[in-house]
C-alpha positions in Angstrom: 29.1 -27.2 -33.0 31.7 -29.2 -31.3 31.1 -27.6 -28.6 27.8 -28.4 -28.5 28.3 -32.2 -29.0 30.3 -32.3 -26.2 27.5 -31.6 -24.1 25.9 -34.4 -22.9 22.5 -33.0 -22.3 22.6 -31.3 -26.0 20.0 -34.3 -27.5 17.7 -33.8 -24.8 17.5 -30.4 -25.7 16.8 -30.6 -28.9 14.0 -33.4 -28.5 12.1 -30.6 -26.0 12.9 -27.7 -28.6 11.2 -29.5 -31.5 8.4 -31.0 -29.0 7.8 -27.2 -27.6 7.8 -26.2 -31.6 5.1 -28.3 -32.5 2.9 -27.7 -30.3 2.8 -24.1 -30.8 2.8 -24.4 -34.4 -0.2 -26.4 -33.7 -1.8 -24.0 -31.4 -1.5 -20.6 -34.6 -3.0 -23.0 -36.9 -6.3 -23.0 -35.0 -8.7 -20.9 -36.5 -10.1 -19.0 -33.2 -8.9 -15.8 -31.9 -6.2 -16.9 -29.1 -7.2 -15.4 -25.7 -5.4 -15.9 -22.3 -8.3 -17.1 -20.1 -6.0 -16.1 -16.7 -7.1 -12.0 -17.5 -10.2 -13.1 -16.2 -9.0 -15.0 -13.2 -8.2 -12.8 -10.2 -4.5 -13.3 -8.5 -4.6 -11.4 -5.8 -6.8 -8.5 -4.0 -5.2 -5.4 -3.2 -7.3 -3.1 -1.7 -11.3 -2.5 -0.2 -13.5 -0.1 -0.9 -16.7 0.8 0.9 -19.4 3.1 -0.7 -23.1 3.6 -1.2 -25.4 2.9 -4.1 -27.0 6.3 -5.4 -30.1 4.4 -6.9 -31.4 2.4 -3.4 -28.8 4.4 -0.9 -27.6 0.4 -0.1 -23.7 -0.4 1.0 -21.6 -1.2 -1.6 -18.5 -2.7 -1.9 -15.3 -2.5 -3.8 -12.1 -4.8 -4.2 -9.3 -3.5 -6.0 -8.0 -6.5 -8.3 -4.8 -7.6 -10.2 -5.7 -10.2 -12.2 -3.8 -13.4 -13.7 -0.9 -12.4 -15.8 -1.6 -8.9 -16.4 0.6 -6.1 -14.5 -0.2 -4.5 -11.1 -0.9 -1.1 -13.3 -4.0 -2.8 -15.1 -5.3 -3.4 -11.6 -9.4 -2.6 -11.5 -12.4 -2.2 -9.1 -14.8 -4.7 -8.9 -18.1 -5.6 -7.5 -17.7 -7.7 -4.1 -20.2 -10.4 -5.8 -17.9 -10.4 -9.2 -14.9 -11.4 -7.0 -14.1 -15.1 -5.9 -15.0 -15.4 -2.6 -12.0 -17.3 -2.0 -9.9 -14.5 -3.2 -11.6 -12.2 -0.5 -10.6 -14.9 2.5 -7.3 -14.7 1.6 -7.0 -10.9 1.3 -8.9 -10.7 5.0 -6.7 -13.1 6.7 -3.6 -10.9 5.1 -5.4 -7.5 6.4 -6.1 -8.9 9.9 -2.7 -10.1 10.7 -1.0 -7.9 13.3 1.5 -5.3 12.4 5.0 -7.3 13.2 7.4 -4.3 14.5 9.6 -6.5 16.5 12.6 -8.8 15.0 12.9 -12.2 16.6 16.5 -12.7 17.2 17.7 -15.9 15.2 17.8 -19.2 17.2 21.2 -20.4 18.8 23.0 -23.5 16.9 22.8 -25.5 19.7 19.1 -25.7 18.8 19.4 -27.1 15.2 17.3 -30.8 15.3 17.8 -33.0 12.1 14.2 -33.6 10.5 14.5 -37.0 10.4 11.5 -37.8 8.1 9.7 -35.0 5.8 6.6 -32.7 7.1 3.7 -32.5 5.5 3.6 -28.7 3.8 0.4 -27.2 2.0 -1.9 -29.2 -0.2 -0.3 -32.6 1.5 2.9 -31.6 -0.1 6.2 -33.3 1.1 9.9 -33.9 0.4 11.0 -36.2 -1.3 14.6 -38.1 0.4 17.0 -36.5 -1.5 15.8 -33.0 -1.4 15.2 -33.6 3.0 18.9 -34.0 3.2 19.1 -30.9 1.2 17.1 -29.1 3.3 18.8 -30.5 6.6 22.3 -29.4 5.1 20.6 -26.0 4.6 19.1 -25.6 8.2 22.6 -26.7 9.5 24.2 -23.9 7.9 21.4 -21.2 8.7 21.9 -21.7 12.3 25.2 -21.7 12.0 25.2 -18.7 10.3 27.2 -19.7 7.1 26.9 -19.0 3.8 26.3 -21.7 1.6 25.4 -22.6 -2.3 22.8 -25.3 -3.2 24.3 -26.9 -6.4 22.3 -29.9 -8.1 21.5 -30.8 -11.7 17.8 -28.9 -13.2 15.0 -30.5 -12.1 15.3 -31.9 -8.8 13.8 -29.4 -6.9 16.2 -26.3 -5.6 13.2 -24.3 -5.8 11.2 -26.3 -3.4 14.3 -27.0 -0.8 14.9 -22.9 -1.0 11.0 -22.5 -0.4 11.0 -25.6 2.4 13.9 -24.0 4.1 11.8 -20.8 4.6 8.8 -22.4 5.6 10.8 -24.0 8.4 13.1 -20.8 9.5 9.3 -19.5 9.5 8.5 -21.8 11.9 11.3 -21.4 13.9 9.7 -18.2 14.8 12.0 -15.6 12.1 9.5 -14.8 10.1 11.1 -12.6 7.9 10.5 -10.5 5.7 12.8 -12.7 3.1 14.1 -11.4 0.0 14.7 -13.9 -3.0 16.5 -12.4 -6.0 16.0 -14.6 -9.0 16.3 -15.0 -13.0 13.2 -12.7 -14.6 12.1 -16.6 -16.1 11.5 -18.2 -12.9 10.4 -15.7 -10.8 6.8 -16.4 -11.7 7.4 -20.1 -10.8 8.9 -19.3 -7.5 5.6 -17.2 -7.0 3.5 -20.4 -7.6 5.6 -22.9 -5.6 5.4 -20.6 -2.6 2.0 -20.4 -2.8 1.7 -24.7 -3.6 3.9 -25.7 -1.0 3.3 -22.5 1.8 1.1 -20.1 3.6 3.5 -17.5 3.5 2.2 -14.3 1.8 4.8 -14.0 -1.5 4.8 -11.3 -4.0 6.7 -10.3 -6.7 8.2 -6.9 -7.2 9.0 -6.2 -11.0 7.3 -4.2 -13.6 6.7 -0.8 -14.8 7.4 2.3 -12.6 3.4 2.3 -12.1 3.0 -1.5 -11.5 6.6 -1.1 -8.5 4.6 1.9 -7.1 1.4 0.3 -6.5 3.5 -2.6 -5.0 4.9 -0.2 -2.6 1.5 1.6 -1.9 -0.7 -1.5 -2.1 1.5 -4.7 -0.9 4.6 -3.6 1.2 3.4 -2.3 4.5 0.9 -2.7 6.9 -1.5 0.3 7.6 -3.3 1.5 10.7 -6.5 2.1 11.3 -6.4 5.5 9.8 -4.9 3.7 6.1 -1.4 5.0 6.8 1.2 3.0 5.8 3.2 2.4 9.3 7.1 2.2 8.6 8.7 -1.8 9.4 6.0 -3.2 9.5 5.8 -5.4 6.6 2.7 -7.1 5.1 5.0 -9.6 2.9 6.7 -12.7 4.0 8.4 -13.0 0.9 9.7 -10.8 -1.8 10.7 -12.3 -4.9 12.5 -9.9 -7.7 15.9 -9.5 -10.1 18.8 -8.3 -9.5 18.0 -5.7 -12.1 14.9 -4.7 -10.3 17.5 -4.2 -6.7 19.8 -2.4 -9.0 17.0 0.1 -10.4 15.1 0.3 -7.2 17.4 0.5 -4.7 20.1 2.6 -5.6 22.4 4.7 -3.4 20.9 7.8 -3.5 22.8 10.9 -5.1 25.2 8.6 -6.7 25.9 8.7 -10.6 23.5 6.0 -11.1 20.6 7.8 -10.2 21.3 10.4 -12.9 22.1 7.5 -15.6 18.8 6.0 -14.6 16.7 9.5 -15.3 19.2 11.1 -18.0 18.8 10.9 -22.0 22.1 10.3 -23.2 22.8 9.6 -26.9 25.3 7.3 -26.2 26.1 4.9 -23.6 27.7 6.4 -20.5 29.3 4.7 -17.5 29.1 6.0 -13.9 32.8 7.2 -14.3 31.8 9.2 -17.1 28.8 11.1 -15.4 30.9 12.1 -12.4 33.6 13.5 -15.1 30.6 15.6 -16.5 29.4 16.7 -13.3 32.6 17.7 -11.8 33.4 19.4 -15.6 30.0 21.2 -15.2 31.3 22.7 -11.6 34.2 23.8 -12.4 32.5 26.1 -15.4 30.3 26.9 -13.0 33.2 27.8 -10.2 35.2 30.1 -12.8 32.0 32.1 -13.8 30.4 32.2 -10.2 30.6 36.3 -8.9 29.0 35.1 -4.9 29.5 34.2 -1.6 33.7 33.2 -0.9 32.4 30.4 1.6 30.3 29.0 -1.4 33.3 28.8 -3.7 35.6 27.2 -1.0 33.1 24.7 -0.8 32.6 23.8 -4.0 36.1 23.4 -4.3 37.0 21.5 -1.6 34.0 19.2 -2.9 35.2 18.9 -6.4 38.7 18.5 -5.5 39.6 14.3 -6.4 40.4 12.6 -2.7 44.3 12.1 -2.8 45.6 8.6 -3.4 42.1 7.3 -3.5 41.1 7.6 0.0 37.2 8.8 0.4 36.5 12.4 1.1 35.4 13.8 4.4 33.2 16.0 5.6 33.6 19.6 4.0 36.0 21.9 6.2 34.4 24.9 4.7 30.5 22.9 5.1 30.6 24.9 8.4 28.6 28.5 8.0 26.5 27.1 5.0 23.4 27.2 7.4 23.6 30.5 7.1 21.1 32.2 3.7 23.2 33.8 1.0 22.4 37.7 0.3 20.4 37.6 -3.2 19.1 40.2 -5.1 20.1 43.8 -5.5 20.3 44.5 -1.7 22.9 41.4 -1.3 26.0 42.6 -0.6 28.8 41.5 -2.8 31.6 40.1 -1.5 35.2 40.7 -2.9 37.2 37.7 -4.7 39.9 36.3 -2.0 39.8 32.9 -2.9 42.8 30.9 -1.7 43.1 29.2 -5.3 43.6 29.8 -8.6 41.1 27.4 -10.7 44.0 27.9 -13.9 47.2 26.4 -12.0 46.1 23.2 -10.3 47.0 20.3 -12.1 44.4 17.9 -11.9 42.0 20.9 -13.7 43.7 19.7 -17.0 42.1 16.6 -16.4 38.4 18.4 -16.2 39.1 21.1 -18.5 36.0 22.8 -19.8 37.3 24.5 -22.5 38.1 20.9 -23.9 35.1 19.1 -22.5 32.6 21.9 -23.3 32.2 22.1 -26.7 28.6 23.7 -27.6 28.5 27.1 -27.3 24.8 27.7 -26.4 25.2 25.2 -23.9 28.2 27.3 -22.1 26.5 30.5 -22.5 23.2 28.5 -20.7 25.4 27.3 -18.0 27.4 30.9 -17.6 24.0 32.6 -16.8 22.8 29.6 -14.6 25.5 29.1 -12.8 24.9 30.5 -9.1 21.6 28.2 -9.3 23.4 25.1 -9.9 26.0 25.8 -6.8 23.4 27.0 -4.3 21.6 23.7 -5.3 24.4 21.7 -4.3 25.6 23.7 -1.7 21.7 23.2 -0.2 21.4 19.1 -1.3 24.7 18.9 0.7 23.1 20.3 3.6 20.2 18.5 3.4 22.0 15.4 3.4 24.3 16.7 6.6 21.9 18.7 8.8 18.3 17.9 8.2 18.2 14.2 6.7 21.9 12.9 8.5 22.0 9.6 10.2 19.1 8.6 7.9 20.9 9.4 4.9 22.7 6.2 5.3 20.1 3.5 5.5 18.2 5.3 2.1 15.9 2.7 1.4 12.7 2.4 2.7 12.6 5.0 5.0 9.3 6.7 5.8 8.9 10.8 6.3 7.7 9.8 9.8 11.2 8.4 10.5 13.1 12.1 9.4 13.3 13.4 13.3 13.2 17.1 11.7 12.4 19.8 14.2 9.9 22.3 12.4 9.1 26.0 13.0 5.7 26.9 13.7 4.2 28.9 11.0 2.2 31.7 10.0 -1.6 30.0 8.6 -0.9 32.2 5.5 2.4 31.0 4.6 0.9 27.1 4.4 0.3 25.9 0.8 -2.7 24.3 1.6 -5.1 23.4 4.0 -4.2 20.3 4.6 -0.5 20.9 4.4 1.0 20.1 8.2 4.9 19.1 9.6 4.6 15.7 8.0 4.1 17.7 4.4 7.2 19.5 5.4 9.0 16.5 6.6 8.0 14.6 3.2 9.1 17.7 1.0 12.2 18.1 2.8 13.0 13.8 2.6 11.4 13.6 -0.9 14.0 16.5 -2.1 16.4 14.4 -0.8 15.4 11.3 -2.2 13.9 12.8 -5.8 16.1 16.0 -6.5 14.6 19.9 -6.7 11.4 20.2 -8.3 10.3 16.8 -8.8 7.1 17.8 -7.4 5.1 14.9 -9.2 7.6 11.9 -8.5 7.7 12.7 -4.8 3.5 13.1 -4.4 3.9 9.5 -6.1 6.0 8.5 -3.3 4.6 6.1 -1.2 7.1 7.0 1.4 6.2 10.3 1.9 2.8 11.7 3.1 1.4 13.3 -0.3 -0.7 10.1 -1.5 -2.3 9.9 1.3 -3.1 13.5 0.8 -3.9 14.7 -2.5 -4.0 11.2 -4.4 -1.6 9.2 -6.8 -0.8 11.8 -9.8 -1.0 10.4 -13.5 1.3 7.8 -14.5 1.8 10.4 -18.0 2.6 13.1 -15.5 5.3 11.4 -13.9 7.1 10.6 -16.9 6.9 13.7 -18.5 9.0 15.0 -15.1 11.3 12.2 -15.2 12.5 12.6 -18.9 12.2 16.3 -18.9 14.2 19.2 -17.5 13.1 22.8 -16.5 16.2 24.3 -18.7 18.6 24.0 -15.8 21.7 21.5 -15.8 21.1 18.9 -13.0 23.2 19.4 -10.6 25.5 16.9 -9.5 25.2 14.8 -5.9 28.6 13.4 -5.4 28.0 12.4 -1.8 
């Protein structure tokens, strides 16, 4: 409580918490059934539809629409005539706008002007003194490419100088796409002061997987005439999220937090502790493994901890691994010469199975599986190196079109499908990559890769059914 009285601003706190209270005590003491009236009030159109009506064989057509405070996932069709024409202007003039592929390069600071009296934004909006300086200070620093921080007391407009900044770095010809990472409680009002105070096409990426999915499908990129999403071009000016959302969404792929973020631990683990497991689970896996020599050099060299913290390089014995290993009865077995003994190096006490390991059935699982879970890191690994490489790198947001894979022509009876072509393979092959083995429903609801434009978006219980369920095989580890 002292604290608290120290703060100046504690009264006037108080005074709005017991205002706010009332109110809403008022509002549960009404009799009538409380009702948000925005789930009938469209927000935004997302997609067209053209068909015919079986009755008089007359054009009919379709808007897909997220409404007013409701998720992208509860998203619905809808009559043209049932849809606010305004709401259809607006979703045109997004649709027509040309696909922006090139960057404009930002302007030099010799070029910086002071706005010596405010503009006149959207809906005859304009600055007020104060925040014009703030805005000139920020201009100042963008084109001379420093970093700054905007400090001010709440309620004097932060928001609206961050948005007027954009508006004018927009009209210095960058026009983005800009990110804006904010507090999950104010993202929805930095979605309506964009929208007051702009033209600027702003959305906001959070939600359920389904809801960050349709984003992807249905607000991300522009699409060509054939509806095919075309990689860099961006329909968004702005993209408003949390840092939670970057963290989830955008993760490094094959890292420890991609397993955390699909595993079902019973108690809380940190990324340290999943690569202990994982590099626990390979060396079982080593001392049991009966195959290929090169494999287990590999694996060891991989599981081996980089000396004096330095990063590992590239695998000395990654070289040969092209080459398939001999399986089934007709392989030929090749003799034990490894150059190590798994028992005498010293940093194996630290990753001991035999202490880490403790349920039985689970070693006796992982004894019989383990030549799948090594040939399924040996393969990710050369995924990564030989087939996905320099893209490996930039992981987020590229497109299967953007994999330069060279693809053998095949045999018409060894396709899957009719429809199945080197952009299929391409998206298997990056969507392995990106998902893991056998993730055969969270790739196809990929909008990255080629299989929703194919075959259609698969069911949203389908998806996390994979994504919380194993096929009875340890997941391998991705240490890259």
């Amino acid at each position: 409580m002292e604290q608290l009285e120290k703060d100046k601003r504690i009264h006037q706190k108080i005074k709005r918490f017991k205002t706010k209270h009332a109110q809403m005590r008022h509002l549960f003491q009404e009799d009538e059934e409380s009702f948000n009236p925005d789930y009938v009030e469209v927000d935004r159109i997302l997609d067209v539809s053209h068909s015919v009506d079986k009755d008089n064989g007359e054009p009919v057509i379709y808007y897909l629409v997220k409404w007013c405070s409701l998720p992208y996932e509860d998203a619905t069709w809808e009559l043209k005539e049932d849809v606010d024409e305004g709401k259809v202007e607006e979703f045109g003039k997004i649709q027509n706008r040309q696909p922006r592929l090139k960057r404009s390069a930002r302007p030099p600071a010799s070029s910086w002007k002071k706005l010596e009296e405010t503009r006149e934004y959207k809906n005859g909006n304009t600055l007020r003194e104060y925040q014009l300086e703030g805005v000139n200070w920020l201009l100042f620093n963008w084109y001379n490419r420093q970093n700054c921080i905007l400090a001010d007391e709440m309620g004097l407009g932060k928001t609206i100088q961050s948005i007027t900044l954009l508006s004018e770095v927009y009209a210095a010809g960058v026009q983005g796409p800009f990110l804006v990472i904010a507090p999950l409680s104010t993202i929805t009002n930095w979605e309506r002061e964009f929208s007051t105070w702009t033209d600027m096409n702003a959305i906001v990426y959070h939600g359920s997987l389904a809801s960050r999915q349709m984003i992807q499908q249905y607000e991300m990129y522009c699409k060509d005439d054939k509806g095919h999403l075309i990689p860099g071009a961006y329909k968004f000016d702005a993209l408003i999220t949390t840092f939670e959302m970057v963290l989830s969404d955008c993760p490094e792929w094959g890292r420890w937090r991609d397993i955390l973020a699909h595993a079902r631990c019973k108690r809380r683990l940190s990324e340290r502790d999943v690569e202990t497991i994982c590099r626990v689970i390979l060396v079982f896996c080593l001392m049991h493994y009966r195959g290929d020599e090169n494999i287990k050099s590999f694996i060891w060299e991989l599981i081996t901890p980089p000396e004096n913290g330095r990063e590992p390089q590239t695998l000395l014995n990654h070289s040969g691994l092209s080459i398939p290993v001999p399986r089934g009865r007709k392989g030929k077995r090749v003799k034990a010469q490894s150059t190590f003994d798994v028992q005498k190096v010293e940093w194996i006490r630290k990753y001991n199975p035999d202490t880490l390991l403790l349920d039985d059935s689970y070693r006796k699982h992982l004894k019989h599986q383990c030549n799948k879970v090594l040939l399924r890191v040996r393969m990710l690994y050369y995924l990564k190196q030989e087939v996905i490489g320099e893209h490996a790198e930039s992981r987020v947001g590229w497109f299967f079109r953007d994999v330069d894979i060279w693809m053998p022509e095949m045999e018409q009876q060894e396709v899957p499908a009719a429809w199945w072509d080197s952009d299929a393979d391409r998206s298997l092959l990056a969507g392995v990559f990106k998902h893991g083995y056998e993730m055969y429903t969270t790739m196809r609801a990929d909008p990255c890769l080629c299989f929703v434009e194919r075959v259609g978006r698969p069911d949203d219980k389908a998806i996390d059914a994979e994504q919380h369920t194993g096929d009875g095989v340890p997941p391998p580890p991705r240490p890259w």
